[in-house]
C-alpha atoms as an extended CHARMM CRD file, in Angstrom:
* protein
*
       123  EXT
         1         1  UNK       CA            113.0690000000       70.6750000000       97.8160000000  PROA      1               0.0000000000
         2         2  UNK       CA            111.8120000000       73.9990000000       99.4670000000  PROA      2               0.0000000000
         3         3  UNK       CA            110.4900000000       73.7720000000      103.0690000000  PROA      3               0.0000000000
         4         4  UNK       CA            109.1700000000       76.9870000000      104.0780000000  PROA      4               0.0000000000
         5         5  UNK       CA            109.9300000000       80.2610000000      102.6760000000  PROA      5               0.0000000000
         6         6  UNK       CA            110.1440000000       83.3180000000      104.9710000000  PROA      6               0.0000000000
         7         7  UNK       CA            109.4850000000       86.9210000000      104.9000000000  PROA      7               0.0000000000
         8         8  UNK       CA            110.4460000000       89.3910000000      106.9870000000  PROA      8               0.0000000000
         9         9  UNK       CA            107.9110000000       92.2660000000      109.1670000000  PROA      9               0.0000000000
        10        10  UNK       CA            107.7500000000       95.0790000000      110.7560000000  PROA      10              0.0000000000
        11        11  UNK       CA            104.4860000000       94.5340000000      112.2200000000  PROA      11              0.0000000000
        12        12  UNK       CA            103.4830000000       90.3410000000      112.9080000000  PROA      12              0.0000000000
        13        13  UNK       CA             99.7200000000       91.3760000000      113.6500000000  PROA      13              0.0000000000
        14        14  UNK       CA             98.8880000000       93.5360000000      110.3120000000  PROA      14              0.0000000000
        15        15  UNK       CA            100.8430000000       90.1700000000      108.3000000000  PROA      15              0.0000000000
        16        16  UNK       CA             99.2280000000       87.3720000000      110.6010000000  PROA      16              0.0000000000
        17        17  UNK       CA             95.5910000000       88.3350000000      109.5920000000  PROA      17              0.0000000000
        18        18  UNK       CA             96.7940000000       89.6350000000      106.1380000000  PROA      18              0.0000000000
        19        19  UNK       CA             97.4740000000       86.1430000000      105.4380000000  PROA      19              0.0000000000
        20        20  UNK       CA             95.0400000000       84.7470000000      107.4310000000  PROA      20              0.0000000000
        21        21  UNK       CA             92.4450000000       86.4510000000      105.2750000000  PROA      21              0.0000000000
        22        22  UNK       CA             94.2880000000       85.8870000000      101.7050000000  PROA      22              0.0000000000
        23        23  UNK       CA             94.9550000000       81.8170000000      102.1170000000  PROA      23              0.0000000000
        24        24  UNK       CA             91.6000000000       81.1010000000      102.9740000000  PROA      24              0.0000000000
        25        25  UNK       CA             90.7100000000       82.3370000000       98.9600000000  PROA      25              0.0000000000
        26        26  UNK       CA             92.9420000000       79.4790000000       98.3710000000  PROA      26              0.0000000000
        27        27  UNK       CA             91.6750000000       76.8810000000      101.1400000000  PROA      27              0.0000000000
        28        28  UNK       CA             95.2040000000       77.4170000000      102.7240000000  PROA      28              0.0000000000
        29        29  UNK       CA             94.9120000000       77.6390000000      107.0780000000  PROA      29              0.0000000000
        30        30  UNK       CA             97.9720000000       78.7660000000      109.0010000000  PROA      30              0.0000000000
        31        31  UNK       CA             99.6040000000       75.6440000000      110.7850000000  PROA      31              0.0000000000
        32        32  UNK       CA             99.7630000000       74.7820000000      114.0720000000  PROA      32              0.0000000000
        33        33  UNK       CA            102.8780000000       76.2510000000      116.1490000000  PROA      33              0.0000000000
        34        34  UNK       CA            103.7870000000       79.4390000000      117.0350000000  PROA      34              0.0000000000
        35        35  UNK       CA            102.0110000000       83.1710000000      116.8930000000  PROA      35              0.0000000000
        36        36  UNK       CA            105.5900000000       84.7250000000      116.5660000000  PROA      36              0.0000000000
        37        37  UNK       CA            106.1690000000       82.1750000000      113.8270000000  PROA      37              0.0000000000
        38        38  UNK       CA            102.7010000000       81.9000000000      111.4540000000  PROA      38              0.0000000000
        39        39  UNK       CA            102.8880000000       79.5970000000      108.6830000000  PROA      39              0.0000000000
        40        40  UNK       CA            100.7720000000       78.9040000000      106.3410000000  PROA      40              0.0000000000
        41        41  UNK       CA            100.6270000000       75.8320000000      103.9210000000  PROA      41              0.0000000000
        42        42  UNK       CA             98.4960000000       71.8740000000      103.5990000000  PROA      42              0.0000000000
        43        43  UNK       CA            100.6600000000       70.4220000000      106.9560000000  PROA      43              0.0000000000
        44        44  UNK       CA            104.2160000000       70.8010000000      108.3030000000  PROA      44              0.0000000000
        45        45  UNK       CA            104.4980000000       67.2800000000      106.6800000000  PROA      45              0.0000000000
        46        46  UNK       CA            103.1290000000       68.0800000000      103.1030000000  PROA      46              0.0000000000
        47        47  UNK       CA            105.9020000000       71.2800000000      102.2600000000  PROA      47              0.0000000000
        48        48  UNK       CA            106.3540000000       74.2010000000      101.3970000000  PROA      48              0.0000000000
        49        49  UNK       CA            104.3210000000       76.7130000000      103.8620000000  PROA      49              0.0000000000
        50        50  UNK       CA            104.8010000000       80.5810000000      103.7000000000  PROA      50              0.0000000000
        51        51  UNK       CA            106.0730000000       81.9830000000      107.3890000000  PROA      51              0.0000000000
        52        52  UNK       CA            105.9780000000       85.5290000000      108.1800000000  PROA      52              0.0000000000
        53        53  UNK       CA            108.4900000000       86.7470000000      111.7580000000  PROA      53              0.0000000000
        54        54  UNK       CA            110.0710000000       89.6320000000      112.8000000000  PROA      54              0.0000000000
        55        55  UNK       CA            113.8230000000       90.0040000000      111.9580000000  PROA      55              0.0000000000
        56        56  UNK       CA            115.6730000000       88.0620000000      114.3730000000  PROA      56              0.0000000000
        57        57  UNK       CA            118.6630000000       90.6070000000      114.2480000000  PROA      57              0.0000000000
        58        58  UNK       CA            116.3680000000       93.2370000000      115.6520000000  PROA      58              0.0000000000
        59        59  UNK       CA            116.7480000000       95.2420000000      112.4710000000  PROA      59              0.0000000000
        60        60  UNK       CA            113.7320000000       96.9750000000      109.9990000000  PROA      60              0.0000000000
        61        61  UNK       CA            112.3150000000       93.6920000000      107.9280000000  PROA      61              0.0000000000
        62        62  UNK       CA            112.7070000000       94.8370000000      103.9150000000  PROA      62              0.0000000000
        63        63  UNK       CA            111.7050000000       93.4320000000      101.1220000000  PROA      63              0.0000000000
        64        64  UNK       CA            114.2090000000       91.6480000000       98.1360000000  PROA      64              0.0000000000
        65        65  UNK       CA            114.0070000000       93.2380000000       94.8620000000  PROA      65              0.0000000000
        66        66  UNK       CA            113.8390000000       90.1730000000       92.0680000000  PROA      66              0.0000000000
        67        67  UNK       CA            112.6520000000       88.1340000000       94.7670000000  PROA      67              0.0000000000
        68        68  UNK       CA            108.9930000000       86.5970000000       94.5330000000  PROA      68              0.0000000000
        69        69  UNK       CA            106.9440000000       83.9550000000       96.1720000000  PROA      69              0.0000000000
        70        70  UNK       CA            104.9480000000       81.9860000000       93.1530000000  PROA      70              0.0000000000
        71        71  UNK       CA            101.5180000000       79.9970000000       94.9780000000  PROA      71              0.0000000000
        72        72  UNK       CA             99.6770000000       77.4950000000       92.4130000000  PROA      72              0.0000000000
        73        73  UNK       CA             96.4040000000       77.0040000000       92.3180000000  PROA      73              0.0000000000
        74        74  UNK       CA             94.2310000000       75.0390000000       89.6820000000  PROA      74              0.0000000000
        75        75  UNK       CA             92.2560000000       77.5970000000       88.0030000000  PROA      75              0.0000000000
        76        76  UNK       CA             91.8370000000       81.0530000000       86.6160000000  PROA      76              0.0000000000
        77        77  UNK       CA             89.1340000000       81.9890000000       88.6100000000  PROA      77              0.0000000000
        78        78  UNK       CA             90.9130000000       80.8400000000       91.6590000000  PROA      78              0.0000000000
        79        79  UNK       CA             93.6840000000       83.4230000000       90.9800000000  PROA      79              0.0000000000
        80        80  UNK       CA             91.4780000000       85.9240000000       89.8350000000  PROA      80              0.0000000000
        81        81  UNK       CA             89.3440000000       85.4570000000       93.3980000000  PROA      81              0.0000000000
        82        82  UNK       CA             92.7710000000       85.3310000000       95.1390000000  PROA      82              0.0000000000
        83        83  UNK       CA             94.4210000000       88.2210000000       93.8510000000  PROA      83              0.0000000000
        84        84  UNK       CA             91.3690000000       89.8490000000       94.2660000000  PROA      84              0.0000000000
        85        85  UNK       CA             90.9820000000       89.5200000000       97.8860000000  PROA      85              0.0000000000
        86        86  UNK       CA             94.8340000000       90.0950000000       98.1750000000  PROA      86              0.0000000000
        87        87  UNK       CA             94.1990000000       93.7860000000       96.8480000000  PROA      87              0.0000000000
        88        88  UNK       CA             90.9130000000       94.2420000000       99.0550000000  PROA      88              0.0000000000
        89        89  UNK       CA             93.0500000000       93.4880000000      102.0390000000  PROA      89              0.0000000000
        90        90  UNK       CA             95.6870000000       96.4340000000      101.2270000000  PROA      90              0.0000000000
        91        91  UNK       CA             98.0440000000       94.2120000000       98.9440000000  PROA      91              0.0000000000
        92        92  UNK       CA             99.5880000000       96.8090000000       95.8860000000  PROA      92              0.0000000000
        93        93  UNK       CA             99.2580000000       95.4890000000       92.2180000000  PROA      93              0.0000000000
        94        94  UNK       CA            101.9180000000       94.1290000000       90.3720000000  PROA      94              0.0000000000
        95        95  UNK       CA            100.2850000000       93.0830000000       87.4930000000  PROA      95              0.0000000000
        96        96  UNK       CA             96.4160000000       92.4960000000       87.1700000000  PROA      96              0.0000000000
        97        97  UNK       CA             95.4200000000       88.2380000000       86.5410000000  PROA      97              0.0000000000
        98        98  UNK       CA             95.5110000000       87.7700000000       82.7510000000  PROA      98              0.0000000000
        99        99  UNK       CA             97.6340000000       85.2360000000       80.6070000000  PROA      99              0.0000000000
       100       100  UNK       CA            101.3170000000       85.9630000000       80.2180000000  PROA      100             0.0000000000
       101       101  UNK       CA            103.3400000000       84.7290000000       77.1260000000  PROA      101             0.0000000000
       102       102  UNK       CA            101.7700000000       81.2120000000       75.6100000000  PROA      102             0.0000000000
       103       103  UNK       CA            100.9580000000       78.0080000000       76.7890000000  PROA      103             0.0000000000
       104       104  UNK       CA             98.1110000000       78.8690000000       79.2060000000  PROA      104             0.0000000000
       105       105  UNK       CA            100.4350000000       80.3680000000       82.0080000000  PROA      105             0.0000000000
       106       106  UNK       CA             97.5720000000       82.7230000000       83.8250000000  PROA      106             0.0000000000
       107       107  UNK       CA             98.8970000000       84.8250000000       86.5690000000  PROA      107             0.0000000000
       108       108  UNK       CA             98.3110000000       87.2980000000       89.1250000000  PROA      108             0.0000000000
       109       109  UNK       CA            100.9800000000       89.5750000000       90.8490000000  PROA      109             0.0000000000
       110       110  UNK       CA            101.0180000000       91.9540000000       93.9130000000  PROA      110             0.0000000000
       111       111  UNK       CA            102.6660000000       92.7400000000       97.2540000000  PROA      111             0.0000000000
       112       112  UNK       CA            101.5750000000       92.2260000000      100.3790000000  PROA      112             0.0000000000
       113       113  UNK       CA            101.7840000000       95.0180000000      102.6080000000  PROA      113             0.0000000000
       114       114  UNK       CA            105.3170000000       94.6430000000      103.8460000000  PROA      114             0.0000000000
       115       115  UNK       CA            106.2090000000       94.8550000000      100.0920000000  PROA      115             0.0000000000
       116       116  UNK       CA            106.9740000000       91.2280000000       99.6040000000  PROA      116             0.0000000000
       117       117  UNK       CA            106.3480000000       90.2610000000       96.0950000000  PROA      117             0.0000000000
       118       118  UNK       CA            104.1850000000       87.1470000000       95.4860000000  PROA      118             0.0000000000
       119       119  UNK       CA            101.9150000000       85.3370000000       92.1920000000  PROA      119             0.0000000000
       120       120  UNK       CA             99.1840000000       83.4070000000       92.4590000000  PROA      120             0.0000000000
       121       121  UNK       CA             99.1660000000       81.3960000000       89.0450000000  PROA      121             0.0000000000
       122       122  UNK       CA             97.9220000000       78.2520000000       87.1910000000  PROA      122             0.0000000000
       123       123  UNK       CA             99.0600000000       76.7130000000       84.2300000000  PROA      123             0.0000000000
């Protein structure tokens, strides 16, 4: 059902390699096409993928409050190891990895440095 997912910027270079740096913990490489359009995900053909751009209406990028980008992955260390490099590359906590409630739902939260809300989880 979901495509991509966009957030907004205010500076393309700092959230290129940001991302650039955090998807490889997650053997994610941003996809061919555009520098003012990154994306990040398996192939344009295999969905979603993660884009970062500058506002088109010229405006400040912000971040939504309640809004939050959740990326699986297929253990806990993977999270741990992801949400760990997230934070070494300037992303703020949100909620160390650990399990939350019951049934084996293990998650990490944090935003990125445009203060875009995402999870890195496995369950």
């Amino acid at each position: 059902m979901i495509g991509y997912i966009t957030f907004g910027t205010n500076d393309l270079e700092r959230a290129r390699h940001f991302y650039d740096e955090f998807f490889l913990s997650i053997d994610i490489k941003r996809l061919p096409g555009s520098d003012q359009f990154p994306a990040w995900g398996k192939s344009w053909a295999e969905p979603p993928a993660l884009c970062v751009v500058n506002p088109f209406d010229k405006q400040a990028a912000t971040h939504g409050n309640g809004v939050m980008v959740a990326l699986s992955v297929h253990s806990t260390e993977q999270v741990d190891t992801a949400y760990r490099r997230a934070i070494e590359l300037g992303a703020q906590s949100e909620g160390a990895p650990g399990p939350r409630g019951t049934g084996g739902f293990y998650a990490g939260y944090f935003r990125d440095p445009d203060g875009n809300k995402l999870n890195v989880y496995c369950h």
